[in-house]
N, C-alpha and C positions, 0 to 999 in steps of 0.2 A: 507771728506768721501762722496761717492756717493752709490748709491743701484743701476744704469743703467750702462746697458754693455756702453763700452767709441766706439763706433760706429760711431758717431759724432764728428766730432772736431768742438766744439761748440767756440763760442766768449766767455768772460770773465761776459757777461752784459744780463740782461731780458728783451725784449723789451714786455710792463707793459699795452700799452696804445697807439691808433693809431686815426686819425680822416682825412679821406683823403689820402693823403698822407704824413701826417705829421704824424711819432711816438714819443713815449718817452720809457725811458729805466729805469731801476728800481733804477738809481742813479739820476734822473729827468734829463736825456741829451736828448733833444731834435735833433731829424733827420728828412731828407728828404729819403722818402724810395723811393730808385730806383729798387726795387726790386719786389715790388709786393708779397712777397712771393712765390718766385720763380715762377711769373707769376699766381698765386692765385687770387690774390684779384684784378679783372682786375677793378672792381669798386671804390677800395677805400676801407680802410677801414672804419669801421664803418658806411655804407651805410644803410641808411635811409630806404630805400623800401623793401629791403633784410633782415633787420635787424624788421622788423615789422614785413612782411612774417612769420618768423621764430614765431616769440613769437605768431602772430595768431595760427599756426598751433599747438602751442606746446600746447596752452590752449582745443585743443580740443585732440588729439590722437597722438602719437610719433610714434608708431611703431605697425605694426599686418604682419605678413607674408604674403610672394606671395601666399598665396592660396587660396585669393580673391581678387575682381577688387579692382582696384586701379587707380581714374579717374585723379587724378596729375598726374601720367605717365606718361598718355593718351593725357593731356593736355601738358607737356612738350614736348614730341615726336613730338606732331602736331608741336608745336611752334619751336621746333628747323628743321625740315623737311619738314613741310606742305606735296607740292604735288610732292617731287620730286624722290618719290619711294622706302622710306624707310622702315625698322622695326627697333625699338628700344628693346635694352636689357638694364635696369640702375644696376650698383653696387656703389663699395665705393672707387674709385683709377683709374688711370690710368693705373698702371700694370694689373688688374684684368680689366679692358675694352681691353687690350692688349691678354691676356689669353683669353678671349670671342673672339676675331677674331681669334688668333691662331685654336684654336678648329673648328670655324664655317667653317674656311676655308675649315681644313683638313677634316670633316665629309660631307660638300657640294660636295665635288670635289673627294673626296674616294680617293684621293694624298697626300705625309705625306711631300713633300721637301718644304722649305721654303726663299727665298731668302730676304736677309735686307743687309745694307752697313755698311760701315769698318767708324767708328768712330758716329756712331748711338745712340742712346739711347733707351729704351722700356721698362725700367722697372727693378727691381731687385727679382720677383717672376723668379718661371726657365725658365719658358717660355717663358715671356717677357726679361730675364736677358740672355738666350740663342740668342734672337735674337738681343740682343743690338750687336753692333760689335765691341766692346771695351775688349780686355786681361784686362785688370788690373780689370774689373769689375767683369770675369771672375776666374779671381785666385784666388784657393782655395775652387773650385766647383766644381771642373771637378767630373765625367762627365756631362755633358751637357744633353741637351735633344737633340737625336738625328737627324741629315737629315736639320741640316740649315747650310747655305752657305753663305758667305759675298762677296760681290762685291763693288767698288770701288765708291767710290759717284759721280758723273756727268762724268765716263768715260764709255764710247758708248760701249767697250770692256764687261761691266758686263753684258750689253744684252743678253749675249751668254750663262748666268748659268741660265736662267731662260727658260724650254723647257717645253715637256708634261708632263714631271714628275713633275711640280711645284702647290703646292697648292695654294699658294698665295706669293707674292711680299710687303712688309713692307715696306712705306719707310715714311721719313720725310720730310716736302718740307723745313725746314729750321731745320739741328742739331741742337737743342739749346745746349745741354749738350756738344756736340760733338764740338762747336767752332764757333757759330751762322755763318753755312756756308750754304750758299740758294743754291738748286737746278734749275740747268738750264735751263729753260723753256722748250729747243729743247730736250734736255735729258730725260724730265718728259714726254713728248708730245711722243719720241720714245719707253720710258718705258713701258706707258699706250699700244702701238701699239703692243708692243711685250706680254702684256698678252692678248690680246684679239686673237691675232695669236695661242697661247699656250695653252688657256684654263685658263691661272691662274688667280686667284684673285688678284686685285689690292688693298693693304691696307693701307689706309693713317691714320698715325699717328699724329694727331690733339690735341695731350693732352696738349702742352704749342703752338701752333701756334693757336689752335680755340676759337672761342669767344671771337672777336677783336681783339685779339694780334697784326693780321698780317694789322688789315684796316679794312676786311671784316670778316662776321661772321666768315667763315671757309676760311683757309688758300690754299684750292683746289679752289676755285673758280676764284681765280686770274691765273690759272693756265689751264683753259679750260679742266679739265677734270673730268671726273664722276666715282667716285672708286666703286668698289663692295661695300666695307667694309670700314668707318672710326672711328675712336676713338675718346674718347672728358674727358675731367678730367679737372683739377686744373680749371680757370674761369667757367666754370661750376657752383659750389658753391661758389665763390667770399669766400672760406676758409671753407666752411660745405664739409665735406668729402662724393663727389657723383663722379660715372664717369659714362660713357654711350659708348657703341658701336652699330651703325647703319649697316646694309643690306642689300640689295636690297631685294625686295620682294622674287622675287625669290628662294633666300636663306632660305623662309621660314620655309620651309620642313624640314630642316637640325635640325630646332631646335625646337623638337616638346615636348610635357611634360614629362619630367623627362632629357634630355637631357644635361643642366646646369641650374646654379639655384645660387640661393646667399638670407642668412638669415636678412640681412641688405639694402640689395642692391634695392633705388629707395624708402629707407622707407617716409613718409609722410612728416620729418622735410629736407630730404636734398628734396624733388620735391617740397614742396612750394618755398624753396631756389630757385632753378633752375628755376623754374617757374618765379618768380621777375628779376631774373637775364637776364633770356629773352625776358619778360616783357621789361624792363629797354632799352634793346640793340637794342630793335623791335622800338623806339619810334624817330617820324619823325627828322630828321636831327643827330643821334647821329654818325651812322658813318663820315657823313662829318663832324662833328667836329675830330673825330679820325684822319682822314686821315690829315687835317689843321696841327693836332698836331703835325703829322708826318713830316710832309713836313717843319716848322718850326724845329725840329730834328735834320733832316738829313742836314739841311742849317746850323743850329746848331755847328753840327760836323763836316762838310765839314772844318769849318771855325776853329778847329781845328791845327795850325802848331807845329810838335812835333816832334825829332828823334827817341824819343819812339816810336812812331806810327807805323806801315808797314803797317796796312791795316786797313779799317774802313768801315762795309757791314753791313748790315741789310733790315728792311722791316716792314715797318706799327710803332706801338712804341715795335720793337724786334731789337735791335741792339747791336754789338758788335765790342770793339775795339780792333785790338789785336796788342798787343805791342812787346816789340824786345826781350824780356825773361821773364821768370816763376818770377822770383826774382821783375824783373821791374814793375808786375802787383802786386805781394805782398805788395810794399813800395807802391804802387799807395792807391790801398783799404784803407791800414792804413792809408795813409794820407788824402783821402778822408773821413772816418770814423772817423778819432779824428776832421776835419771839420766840421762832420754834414753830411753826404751824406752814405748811405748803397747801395753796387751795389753789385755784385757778378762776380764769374769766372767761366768763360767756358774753355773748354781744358786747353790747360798747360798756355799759356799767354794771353787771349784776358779777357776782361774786360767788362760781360755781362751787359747792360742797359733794364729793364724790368718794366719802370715807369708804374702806373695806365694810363688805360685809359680815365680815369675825369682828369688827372693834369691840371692844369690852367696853360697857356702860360707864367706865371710869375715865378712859380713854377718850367720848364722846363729849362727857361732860368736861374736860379739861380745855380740850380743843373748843367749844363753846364758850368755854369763859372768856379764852382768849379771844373771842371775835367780840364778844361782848364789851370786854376792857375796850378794845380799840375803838369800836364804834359810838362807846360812851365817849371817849374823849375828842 
C-alpha cells in the first residue's frame, strides 16, 4: 500500500546513503552513481564544505521573508555574475526560474509570443511545461498557455518564427531531457543575431548545463554569446532545493516590487548552500580538473565498439549514448544497475551519463568499463 499518487515510476530500492560518488541502497548494495541526481549533486554527495555551510547557517536562522535584505543573495549573485551585468531573482526549482524569465520577458518587451524547440525540456509548471516541446509532456493539459511556438532544434529554417512579435527565444545549448543533443555553434551564433534584429529576448536555459556540467561555469560561455535572460537550478544547491534566474540590468525596471515574488525562494539555508557551491567551483584549478575529466571521458567512450551504439555526443562530463532501440537501452540500465552503476535515459534510447564533477579518474574508468562489458555483450 502506498499514500503518493504513482507519478513516478520509481526503482524497487532506497538509495539510504551516498559519499562522493559512491551510494548505497537500503538492502546495503553498493553503486557507482552516474547520475548525479539528475545532474544535482555536481559535487558529490555528501560534500564536505556544502555540508557544513548548511548546519552553520542552520544554527543561526532558516528562513524570514523577502521583505528584508538578505546579504547571502547578494553575495551569491556577485559570485555567480560578478561584473558581467547582471540582476539576480533566487527561488526553489528550475521550472519556477523558468516562469521568472517567462514573465520577465513578456513584461520587459510588452510582447506575449515565445519561441522554444521541438524535443526541449523546461520544466513541468505551465509555463515552463508549455514551453518544453515535447507532446507527451503535454498530454492531458491542454490548454496550454497561449502564443508559444516550437521550432526545430539546429535547423536555420526556425529562424523565421522568431520576428517583432517575439518576447523572447528559450533555448537549450544541450537537451538534456530531449536526448543529450548539443546545439550547433553556427546555429546559436545566427539564433543570438536574429534576436537582436527582432527585439527578442534571448533565454538560455542553464538548469542542468550550468555549474560545470558542461567544463565551464555556464554552458553559454563556450558558445560566444551573451543572453538577456539565463536560468540556473539543480548544481546550484549540489541537492538543497534553490534555482536562480539572471537579466541584464536593463531588465530591471520590468521587475519592480510587487511584480513576482516567492515565500521560500533564496531563503538563507539554500544561499549559504549556493554560496559553498560557488565557493567550491571559484577555486584555482577546479575547472581544468573538469575539463581533464572530460577529455579522459570522451577518449573513454570513443573507445567504445558496439552495434548497439549509433551515436555517442556530449560535452564537458554531460554525455549521451544513444543506442539502436528503447528495449536495448532498458536491458542496458538493468544490467548496468544489477552491476553496480546507476545512469539514466534520455529520450526513447540514448543512455544519459551525468557522473559528479569530483569523480576520480579511477572511478570514471571503472564505471566505463562497465558500460563497455555490457554493450560488448
Amino acid at each position: 500500500m502506498t499514500y503518493l499518487f504513482q507519478n513516478y515510476a520509481r526503482k524497487d530500492f532506497e538509495i539510504v546513503s551516498g559519499q562522493g560518488v559512491q551510494v548505497q541502497d537500503n538492502f546495503g548494495k553498493n553503486y557507482l552513481d552516474f547520475t548525479s541526481g539528475i545532474g544535482v549533486v555536481n559535487l558529490g554527495h555528501h560534500h564536505k564544505a556544502v555540508e557544513q555551510a548548511l548546519q552553520d547557517q542552520a544554527r543561526q536562522i532558516w528562513h524570514m521573508p523577502n521583505l528584508y535584505e538578505n546579504h547571502l543573495q547578494e553575495q551569491v549573485a556577485q559570485a555567480l555574475v560578478g561584473d558581467l551585468g547582471y540582476l539576480g531573482f533566487f527561488c526553489n526549482s528550475g521550472a519556477e526560474a523558468n516562469e521568472a524569465a517567462i514573465k520577465l520577458a513578456r513584461k520587459a518587451t510588452g510582447k506575449s509570443k515565445v519561441v522554444s524547440f521541438i524535443n526541449s525540456f523546461h520544466g513541468r509548471t505551465y509555463g515552463a511545461m508549455t514551453a518544453t516541446g515535447q507532446a507527451a509532456i503535454h498530454a492531458g493539459f491542454i490548454p496550454l498557455v497561449p502564443d508559444f511556438h516550437y521550432g526545430d532544434y539546429n535547423d536555420f529554417t526556425s529562424l523565421e518564427l522568431v520576428d517583432d512579435k517575439t518576447a523572447c527565444v528559450m533555448l537549450e545549448l544541450i537537451q538534456g531531457e530531449g536526448g543529450v543533443l548539443l546545439a550547433d555553434n553556427t546555429w546559436v551564433q545566427a539564433l543570438a543575431q536574429r534576436c537582436l534584429e527582432t527585439g527578442a529576448l534571448l533565454v538560455i536555459d542553464e538548469v542542468q548545463t550550468g555549474m560545470g556540467r558542461t567544463g565551464s561555469l555556464f554552458a553559454f560561455q563556450q558558445f560566444a554569446i551573451e543572453p538577456d535572460i539565463f536560468t540556473l537550478a539543480k548544481g546550484l544547491g549540489n541537492g538543497f532545493p534553490v534555482g536562480a534566474m539572471f537579466g541584464k540590468k536593463e531588465l530591471g525596471a520590468a521587475f519592480g516590487p510587487g511584480s513576482h515574488g516567492t515565500t521560500f525562494g533564496g531563503n538563507k539555508l539554500a544561499m549559504a548552500v549556493a554560496l559553498a557551491v560557488t565557493e567550491t567551483m571559484e577555486a584555482p584549478g577546479f575547472f581544468e580538473e573538469v575539463q581533464e575529466t572530460s577529455r579522459l571521458m570522451e577518449k573513454k567512450l570513443d573507445a567504445i565498439s558496439s552495434g548497439k551504439i549509433q551515436e555517442i555526443r556530449g560535452l564537458g562530463l554531460m554525455w549521451g549514448i544513444e543506442l539502436t532501440s528503447a528495449e536495448v537501452l532498458h536491458e542496458t540500465m538493468k544490467a548496468l544497475e544489477d552491476q553496480g552503476l546507476l545512469t539514466l535515459r534520455a529520450g526513447e534510447r540514448v543512455l544519459r551519463l551525468l557522473p559528479a564533477l569530483t569523480i576520480t579518474q579511477e572511478e570514471m574508468i571503472t564505471g566505463l568499463e562497465m558500460i563497455k562489458g555490457i554493450l560488448a555483450d
